[in-house]
FIKOLZA-1660 file (N, C-alpha, C; in steps of 0.1 Angstrom, whole numbers, plus 5000, padded with zeros to 4 digits):
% residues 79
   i   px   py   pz ch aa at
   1 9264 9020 3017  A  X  N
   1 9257 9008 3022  A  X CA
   1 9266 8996 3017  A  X  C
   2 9271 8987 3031  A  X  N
   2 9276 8976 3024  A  X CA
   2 9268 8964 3019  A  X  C
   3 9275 8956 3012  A  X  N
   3 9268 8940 3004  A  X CA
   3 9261 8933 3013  A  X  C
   4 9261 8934 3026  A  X  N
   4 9257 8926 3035  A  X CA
   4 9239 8935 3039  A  X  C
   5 9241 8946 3039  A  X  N
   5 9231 8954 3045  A  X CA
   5 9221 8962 3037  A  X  C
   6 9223 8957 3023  A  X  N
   6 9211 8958 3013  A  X CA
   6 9202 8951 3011  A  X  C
   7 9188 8956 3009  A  X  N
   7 9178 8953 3013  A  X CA
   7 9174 8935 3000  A  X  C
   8 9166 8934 3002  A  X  N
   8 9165 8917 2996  A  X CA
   8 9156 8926 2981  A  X  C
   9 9166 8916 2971  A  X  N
   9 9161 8916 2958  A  X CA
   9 9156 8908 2951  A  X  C
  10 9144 8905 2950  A  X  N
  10 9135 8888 2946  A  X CA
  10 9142 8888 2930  A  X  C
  11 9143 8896 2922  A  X  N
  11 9145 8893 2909  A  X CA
  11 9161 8890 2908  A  X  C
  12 9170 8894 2919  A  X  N
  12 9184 8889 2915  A  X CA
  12 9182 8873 2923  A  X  C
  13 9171 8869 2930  A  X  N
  13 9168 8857 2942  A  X CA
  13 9165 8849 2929  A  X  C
  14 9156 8856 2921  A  X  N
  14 9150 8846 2911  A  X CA
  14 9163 8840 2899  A  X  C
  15 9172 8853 2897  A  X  N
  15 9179 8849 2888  A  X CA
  15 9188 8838 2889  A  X  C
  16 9192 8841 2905  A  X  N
  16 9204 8829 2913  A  X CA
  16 9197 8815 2912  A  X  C
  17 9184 8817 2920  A  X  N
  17 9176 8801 2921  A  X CA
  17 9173 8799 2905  A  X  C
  18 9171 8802 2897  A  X  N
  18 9171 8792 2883  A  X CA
  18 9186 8789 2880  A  X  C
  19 9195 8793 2876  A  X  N
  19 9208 8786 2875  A  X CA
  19 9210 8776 2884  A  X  C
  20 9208 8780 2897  A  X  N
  20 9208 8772 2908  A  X CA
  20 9205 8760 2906  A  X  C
  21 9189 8761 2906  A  X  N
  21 9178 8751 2899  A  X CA
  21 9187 8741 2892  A  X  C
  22 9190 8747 2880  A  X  N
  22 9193 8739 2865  A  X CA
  22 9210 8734 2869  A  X  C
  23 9216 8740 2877  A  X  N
  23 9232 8731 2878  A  X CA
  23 9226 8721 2891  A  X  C
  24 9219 8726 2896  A  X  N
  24 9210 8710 2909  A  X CA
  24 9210 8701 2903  A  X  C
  25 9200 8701 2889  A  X  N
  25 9196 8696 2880  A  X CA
  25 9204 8684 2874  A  X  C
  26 9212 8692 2867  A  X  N
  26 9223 8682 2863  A  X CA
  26 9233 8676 2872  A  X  C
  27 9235 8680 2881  A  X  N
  27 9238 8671 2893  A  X CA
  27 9232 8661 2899  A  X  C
  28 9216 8663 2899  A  X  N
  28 9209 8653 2904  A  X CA
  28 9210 8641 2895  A  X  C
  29 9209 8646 2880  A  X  N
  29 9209 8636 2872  A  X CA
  29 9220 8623 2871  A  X  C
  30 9235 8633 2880  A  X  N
  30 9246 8624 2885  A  X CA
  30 9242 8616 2894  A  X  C
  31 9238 8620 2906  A  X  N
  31 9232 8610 2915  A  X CA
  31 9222 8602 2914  A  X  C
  32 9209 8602 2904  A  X  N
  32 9203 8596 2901  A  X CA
  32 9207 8582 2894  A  X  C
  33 9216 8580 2888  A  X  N
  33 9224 8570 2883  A  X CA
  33 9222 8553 2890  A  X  C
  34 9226 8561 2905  A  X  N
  34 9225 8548 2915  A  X CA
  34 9216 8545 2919  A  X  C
  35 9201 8552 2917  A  X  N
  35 9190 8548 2925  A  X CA
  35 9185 8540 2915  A  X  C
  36 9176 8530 2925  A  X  N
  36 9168 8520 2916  A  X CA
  36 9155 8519 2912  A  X  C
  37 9150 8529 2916  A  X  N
  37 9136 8530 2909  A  X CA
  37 9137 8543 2903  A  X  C
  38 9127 8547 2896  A  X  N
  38 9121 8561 2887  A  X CA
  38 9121 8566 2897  A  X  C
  39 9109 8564 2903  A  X  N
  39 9106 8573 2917  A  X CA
  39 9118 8581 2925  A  X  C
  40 9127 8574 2929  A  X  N
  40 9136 8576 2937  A  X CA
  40 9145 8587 2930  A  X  C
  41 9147 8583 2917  A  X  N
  41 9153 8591 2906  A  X CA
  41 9143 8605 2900  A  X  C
  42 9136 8606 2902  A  X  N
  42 9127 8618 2901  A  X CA
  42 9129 8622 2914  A  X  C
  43 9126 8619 2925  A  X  N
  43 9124 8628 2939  A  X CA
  43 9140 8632 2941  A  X  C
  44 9151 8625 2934  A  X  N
  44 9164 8629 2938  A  X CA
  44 9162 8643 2934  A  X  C
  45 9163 8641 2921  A  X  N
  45 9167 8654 2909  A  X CA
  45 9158 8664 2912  A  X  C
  46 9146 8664 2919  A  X  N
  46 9137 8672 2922  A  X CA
  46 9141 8679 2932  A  X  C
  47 9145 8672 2945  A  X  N
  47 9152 8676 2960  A  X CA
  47 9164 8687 2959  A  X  C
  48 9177 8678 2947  A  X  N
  48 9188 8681 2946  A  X CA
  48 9185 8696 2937  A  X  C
  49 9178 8698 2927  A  X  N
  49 9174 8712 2922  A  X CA
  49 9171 8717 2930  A  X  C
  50 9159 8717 2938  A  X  N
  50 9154 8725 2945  A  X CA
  50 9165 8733 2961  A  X  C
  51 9171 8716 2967  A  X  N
  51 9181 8727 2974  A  X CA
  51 9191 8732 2968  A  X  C
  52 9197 8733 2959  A  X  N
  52 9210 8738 2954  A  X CA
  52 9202 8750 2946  A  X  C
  53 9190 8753 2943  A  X  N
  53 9187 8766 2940  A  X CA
  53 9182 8774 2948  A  X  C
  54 9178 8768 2961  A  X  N
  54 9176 8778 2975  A  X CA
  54 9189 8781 2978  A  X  C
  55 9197 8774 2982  A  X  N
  55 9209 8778 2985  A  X CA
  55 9217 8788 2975  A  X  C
  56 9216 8787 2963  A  X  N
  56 9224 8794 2949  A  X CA
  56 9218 8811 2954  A  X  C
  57 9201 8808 2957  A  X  N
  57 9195 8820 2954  A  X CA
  57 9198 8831 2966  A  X  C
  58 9197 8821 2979  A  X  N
  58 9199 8826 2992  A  X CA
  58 9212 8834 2992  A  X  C
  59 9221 8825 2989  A  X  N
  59 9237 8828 2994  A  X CA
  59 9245 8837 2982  A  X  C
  60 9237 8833 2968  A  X  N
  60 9243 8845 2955  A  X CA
  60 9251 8843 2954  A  X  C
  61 9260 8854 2949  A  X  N
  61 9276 8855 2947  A  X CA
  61 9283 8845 2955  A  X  C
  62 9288 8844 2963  A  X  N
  62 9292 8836 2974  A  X CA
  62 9287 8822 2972  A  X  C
  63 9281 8820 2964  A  X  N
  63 9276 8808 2963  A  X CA
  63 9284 8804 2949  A  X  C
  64 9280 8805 2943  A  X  N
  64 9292 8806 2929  A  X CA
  64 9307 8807 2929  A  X  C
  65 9312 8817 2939  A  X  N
  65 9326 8819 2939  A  X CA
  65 9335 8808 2946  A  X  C
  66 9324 8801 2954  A  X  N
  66 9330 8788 2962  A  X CA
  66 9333 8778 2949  A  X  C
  67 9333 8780 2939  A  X  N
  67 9337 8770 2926  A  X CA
  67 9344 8772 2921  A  X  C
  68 9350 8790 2920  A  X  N
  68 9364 8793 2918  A  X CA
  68 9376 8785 2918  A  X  C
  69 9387 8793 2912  A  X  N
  69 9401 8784 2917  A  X CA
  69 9406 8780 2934  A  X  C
  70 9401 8795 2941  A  X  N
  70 9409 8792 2956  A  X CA
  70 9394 8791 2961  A  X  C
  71 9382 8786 2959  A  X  N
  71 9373 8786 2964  A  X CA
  71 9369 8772 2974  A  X  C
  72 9360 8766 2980  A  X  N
  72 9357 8755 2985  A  X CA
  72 9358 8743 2983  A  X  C
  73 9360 8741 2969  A  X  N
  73 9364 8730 2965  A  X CA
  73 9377 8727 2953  A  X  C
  74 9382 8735 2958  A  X  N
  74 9400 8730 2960  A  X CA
  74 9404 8722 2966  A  X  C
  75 9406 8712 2965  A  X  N
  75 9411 8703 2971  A  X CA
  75 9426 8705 2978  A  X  C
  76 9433 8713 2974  A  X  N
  76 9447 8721 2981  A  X CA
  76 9446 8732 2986  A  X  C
  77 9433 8739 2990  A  X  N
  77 9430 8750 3003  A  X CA
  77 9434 8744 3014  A  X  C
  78 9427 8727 3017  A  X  N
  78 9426 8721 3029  A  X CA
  78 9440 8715 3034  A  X  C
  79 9449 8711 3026  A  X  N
  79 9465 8712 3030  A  X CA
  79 9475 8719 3031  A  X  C
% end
């Protein structure tokens, strides 16, 4: 059975979406910087956790490895 065609695992979903969650988290707290109210700065870091932990949980591995050295955000993949 390959990686692709195994059946869905909520507790490896759950493990991705909390890291996920918590590096959203402190990212949000980056973008929150510029906003000018609380509110806005709460709903950021709320949003930005929440999608960067659907995404973390959804995509998994692949989702992490894009932070690697030759991963997505290399800036010298794209040249």
């Amino acid at each position: 059975m390959s990686l692709d065609n195994r059946p869905f695992d909520w507790g490896r979903f759950l493990v991705q979406f909390m890291f996920g969650a918590i590096f959203g988290g402190i990212f949000g707290f980056i973008l929150a910087a510029s906003a000018e109210s609380a509110t806005e700065r709460i709903l950021g870091v709320s949003i930005t956790a929440l999608l960067v932990g659907l995404v973390a949980g959804l995509w998994g591995d692949r989702f992490w490895e894009s932070f690697r050295d030759g991963g997505l955000w290399n800036p010298f993949r794209w040249f």
